[in-house]
C-alpha positions in Angstrom: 84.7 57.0 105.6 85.7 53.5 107.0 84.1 51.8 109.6 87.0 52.1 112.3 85.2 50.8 115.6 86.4 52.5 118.8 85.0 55.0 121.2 85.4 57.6 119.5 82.0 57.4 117.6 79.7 57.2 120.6 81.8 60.5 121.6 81.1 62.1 118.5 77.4 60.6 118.8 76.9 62.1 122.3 78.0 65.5 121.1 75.6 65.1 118.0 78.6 64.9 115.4 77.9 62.0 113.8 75.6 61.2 110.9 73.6 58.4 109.8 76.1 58.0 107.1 78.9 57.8 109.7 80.5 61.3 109.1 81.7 63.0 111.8 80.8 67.2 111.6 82.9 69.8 112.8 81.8 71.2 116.2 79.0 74.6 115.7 82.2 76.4 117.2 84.9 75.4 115.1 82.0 76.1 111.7 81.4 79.2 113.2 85.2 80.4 114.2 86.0 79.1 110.5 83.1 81.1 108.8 84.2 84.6 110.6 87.7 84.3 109.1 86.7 83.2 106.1 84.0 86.2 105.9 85.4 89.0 108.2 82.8 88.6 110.5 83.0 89.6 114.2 83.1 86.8 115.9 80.8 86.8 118.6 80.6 82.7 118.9 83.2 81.5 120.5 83.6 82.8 124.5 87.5 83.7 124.0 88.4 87.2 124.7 90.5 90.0 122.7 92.1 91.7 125.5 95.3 90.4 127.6 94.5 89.6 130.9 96.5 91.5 134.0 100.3 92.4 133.1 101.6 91.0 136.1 100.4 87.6 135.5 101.7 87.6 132.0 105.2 88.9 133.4 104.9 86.0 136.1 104.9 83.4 133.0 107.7 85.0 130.9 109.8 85.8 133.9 109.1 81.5 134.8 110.3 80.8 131.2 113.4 82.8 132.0 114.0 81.3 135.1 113.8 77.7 133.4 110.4 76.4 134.3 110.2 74.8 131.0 110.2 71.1 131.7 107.7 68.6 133.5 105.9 70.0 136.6 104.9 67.7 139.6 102.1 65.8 138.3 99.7 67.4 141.0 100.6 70.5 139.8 103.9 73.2 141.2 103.1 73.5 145.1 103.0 77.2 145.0 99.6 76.9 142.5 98.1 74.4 144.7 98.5 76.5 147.9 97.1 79.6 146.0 94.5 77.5 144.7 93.4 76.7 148.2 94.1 80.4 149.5 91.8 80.8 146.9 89.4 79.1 148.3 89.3 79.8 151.7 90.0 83.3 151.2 86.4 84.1 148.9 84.3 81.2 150.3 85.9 79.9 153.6 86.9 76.4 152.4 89.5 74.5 154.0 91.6 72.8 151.0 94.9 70.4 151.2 97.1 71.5 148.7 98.5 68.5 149.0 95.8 65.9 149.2 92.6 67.7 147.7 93.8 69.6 144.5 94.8 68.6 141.2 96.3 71.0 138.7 94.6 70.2 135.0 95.0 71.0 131.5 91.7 73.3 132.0 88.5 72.9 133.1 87.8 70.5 130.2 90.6 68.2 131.4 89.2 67.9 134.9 85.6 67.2 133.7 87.1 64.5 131.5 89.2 63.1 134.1 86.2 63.4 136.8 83.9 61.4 134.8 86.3 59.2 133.5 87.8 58.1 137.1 84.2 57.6 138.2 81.8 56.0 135.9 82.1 51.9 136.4 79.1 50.6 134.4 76.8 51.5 131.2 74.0 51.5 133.6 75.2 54.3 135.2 73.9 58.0 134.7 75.4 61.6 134.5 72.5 64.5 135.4 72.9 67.5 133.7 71.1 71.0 133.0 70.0 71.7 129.6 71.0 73.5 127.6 74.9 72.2 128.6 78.1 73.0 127.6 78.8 70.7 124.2 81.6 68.6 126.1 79.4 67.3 128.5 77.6 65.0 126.4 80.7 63.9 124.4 82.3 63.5 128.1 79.6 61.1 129.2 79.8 59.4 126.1 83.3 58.6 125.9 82.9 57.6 129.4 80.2 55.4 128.3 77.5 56.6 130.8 74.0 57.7 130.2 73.3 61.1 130.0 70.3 62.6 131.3 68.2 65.9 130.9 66.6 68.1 133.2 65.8 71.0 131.2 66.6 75.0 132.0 62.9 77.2 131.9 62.7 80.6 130.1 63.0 83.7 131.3 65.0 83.0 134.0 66.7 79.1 133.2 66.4 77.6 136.6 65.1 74.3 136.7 61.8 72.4 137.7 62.5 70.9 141.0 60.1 68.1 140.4 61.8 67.3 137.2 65.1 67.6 138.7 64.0 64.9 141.4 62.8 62.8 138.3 65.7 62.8 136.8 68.2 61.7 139.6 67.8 58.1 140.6 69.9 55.3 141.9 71.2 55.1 138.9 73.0 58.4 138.8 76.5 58.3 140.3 76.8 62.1 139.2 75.3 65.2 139.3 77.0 67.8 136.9 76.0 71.4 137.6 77.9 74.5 135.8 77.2 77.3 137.5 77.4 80.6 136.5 76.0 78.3 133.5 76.7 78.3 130.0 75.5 79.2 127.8 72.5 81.1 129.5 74.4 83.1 131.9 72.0 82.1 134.6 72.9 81.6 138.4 71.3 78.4 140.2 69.1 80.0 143.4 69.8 78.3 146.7 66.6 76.6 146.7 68.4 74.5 143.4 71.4 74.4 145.2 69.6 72.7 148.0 67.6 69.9 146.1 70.6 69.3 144.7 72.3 68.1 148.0 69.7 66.1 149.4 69.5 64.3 145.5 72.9 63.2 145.7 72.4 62.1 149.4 69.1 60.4 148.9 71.1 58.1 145.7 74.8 58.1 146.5 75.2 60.3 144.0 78.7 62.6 143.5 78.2 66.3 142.9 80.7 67.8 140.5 80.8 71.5 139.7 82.1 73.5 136.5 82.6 77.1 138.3 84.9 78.4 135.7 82.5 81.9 135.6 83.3 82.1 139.0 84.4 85.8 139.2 81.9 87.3 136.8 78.8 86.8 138.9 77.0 90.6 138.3 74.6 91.5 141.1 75.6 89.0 143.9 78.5 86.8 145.2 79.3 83.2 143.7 78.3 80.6 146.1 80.0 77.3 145.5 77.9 74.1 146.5 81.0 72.8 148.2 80.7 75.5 150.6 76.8 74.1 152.0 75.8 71.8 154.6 76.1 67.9 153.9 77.9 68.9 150.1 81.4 69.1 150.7 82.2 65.2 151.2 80.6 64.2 148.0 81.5 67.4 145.8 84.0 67.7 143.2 85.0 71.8 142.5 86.2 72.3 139.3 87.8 76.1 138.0 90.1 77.0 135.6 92.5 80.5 135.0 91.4 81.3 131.2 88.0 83.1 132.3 89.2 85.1 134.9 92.3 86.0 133.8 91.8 86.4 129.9 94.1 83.4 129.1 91.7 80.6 127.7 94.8 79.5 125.6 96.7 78.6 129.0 95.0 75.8 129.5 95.4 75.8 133.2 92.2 74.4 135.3 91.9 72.8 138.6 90.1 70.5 140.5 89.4 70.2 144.4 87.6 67.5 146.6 87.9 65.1 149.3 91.3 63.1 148.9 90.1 60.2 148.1 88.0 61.4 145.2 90.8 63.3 144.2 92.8 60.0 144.3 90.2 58.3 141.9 90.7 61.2 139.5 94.7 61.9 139.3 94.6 58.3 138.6 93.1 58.8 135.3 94.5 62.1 134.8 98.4 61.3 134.8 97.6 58.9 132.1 96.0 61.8 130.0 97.9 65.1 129.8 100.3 64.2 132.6 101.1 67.6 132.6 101.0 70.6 131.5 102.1 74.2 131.7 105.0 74.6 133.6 105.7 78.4 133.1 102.0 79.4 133.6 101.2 77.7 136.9 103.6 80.3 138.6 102.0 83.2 136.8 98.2 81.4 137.8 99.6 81.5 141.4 100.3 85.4 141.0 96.5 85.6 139.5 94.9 84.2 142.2 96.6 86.2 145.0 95.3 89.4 143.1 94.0 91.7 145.5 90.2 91.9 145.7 89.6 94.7 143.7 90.6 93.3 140.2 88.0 90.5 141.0 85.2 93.4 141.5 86.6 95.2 138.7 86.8 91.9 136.1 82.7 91.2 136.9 81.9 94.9 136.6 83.9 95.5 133.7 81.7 92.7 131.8 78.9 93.5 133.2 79.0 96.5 131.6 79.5 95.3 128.3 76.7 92.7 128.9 74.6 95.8 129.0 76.4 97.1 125.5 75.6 93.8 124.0 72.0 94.0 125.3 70.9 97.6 124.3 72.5 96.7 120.6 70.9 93.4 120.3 67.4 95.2 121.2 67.8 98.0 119.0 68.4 95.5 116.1 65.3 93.7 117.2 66.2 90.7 119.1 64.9 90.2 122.7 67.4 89.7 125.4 67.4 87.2 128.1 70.0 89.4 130.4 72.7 87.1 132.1 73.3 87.0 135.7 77.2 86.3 135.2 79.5 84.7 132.6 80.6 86.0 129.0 77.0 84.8 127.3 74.0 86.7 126.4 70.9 84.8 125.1 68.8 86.9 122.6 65.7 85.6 120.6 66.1 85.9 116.8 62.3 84.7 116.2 61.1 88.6 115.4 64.1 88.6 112.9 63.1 85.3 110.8 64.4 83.5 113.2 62.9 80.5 114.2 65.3 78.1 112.7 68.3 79.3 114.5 70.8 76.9 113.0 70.1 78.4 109.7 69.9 82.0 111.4 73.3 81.4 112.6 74.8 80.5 109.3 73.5 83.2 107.3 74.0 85.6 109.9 77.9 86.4 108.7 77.6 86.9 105.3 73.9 89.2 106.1 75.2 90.8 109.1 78.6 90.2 109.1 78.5 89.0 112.5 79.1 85.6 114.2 76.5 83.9 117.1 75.8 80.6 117.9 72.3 79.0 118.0 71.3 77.6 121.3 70.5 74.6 119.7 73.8 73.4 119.7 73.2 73.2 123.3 70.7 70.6 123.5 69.3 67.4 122.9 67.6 67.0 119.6 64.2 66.1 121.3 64.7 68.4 123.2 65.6 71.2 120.6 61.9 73.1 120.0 61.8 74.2 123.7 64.8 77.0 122.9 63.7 77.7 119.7 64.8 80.8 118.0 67.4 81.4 120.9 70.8 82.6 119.8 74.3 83.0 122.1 76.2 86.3 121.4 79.6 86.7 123.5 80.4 89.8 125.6 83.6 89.2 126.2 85.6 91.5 123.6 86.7 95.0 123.3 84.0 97.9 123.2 85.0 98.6 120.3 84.4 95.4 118.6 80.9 95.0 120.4 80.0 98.6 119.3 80.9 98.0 115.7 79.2 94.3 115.9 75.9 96.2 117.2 75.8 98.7 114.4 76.4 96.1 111.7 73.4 93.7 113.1 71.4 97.4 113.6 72.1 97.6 109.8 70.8 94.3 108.8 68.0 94.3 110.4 
């Protein structure tokens, strides 16, 4: 490959792409999506689902194309979304949101993180805090920002964080403090006593708190508690969600994010110079989503709860042992009883042994920091019964 200079390579370098010889690797999802087509595999890697989500939110998007929403949306977003974004929000957590000032419409989650981080690094010097292990576009985020991206690492069984490590980790150096939460890929839910260190963190350095909540709706045994809704957060917290989780639409692409207007300001800046827009006829339909009465929330976390318990009792009948989730479309099993150790190689071998796709945890983390989830393995829940059954008896087969 050439040498082409440009910020794409401390990108791929922050996502752990890029080789010493300068080539640039696939992503572990995009190996691992490509490996169960090419094999037959099940593919329990990537967190997409099988299933439509509700039919009156896909009728809400056809009947918009019908009706000629086909061209450019306002660049904040169609007014109707934003007002049932901040419905949204007042009407599960009691927070009082513009729709005009305080919300952006984005091209997903992914979009807004990209956007956030973007709008608000200014300097090499400064530092992005996350948990580990992180969702992969964290890291090439930061990068591409060209901030510094620091660790504080996630403890088995239950992956909440050392609080004395967290305070170790955020300095005056740190303008943000990225939390995901329900996390991925562990599935774990941050206590309050997190939550709360947190907050007086960001206070203590100046530092911005910016939230990836997309999991939102599939917290099991409690009720999601956004930071934004806690004393002393609100004014420095930036509350990002998206549609494709909760309404079994990932391919929508329709995210959001929510803040104080003059953050907000800082980050529609950048964003209209990215996507612009995006959407049109499925911010309508989003808007009929989100005004869905309560009980199709309650049934969407019970419904995958249930197949988290599927996914569980297979995975331990095959041998594995299961870290259960508290919410999100993840399970974390440990493959060391099964050989294993190395879950990289685990992973790849897996499809053409089992006939089954996971990804190892490892693709998660830092490479120093890679040892301390050894032998961990992601397997999503978020597919038919069927195809979880059949995926169970197949790895019940190979092992």
């Amino acid at each position: 490959m050439r040498d082409i200079p440009g910020a794409w390579r401390r990108t791929a370098a922050g996502a752990g792409l890029l080789s010493p010889a300068g080539e640039v690797a696939p992503t572990i999802f995009a190996e691992m999506s490509a490996t169960a087509a090419r094999t037959g595999a099940i593919n329990l890697g990537q967190g997409f689902p099988d299933e439509d989500g509700p039919a009156e939110v896909l009728e809400a998007a056809r009947q918009a194309i019908a009706d000629g929403a086909n061209q450019y949306p306002p660049g904040r977003g169609i007014p109707d979304l934003l007002s049932a974004i901040s419905e949204h929000q007042d009407r599960f957590y009691g927070l009082e949101v513009d729709p005009q000032r305080e919300v952006i419409v984005t091209a997903g989650a992914t979009e807004a993180l990209t956007a956030t981080l973007l709008a608000l690094i200014d300097s090499p010097d400064d530092e992005v805090v996350v948990f580990e292990p992180y969702y992969d576009s964290y890291a090439a985020a930061v990068a591409l920002a060209g901030a510094r991206l620091r660790t504080v690492p996630l403890r088995l069984p239950d992956f909440q964080p050392d609080l004395d490590r967290l305070s170790d980790a955020v300095t005056d150096h740190t303008r943000i403090i990225l939390v995901n939460d329900p996390h991925n890929p562990t599935g774990t839910v941050f206590s309050r006593e997190v939550q709360d260190e947190i907050i007086r963190l960001a206070h203590a350095h100046d530092a911005i708190i910016v939230t990836d909540e997309v999991y939102e709706h599939l917290v099991f045994d409690d009720v999601h508690r956004p930071i934004a809704t806690m004393p002393g957060a609100a004014e420095r917290t930036l509350t990002i969600s998206s549609a494709g989780k909760t309404f079994s639409a990932t391919g929508w692409k329709i995210g959001w994010v929510h803040g104080p207007a003059d953050l907000i300001t800082a980050v529609l800046t950048v964003k209209q110079f990215l996507t612009y827009v995006n959407g049109a006829p499925f911010q309508p339909a989003v808007a009929v989503g989100l005004r869905l009465p309560d009980a199709f929330f309650a049934d969407a976390a019970r419904v995958m709860k249930d197949k988290h318990h599927l996914l569980a009792h297979g995975l331990e009948a095959a041998g594995f042992g299961v870290l259960p989730p508290r919410g999100g479309y993840f399970t974390v099993a440990d493959a060391t009883a099964l050989g294993g150790a190395d879950t990289a190689a685990f992973c790849r071998a897996l499809p053409e042994r089992a006939g089954v796709v996971a990804i190892p945890l490892s693709a998660f983390v830092t490479r120093e920091h890679a040892g301390d989830y050894a032998g961990l393995v992601r397997f999503a829940a978020c597919k038919r019964v069927d195809v979880l059954e059949e995926a169970m008896r197949r790895l019940d087969a190979a092992f």
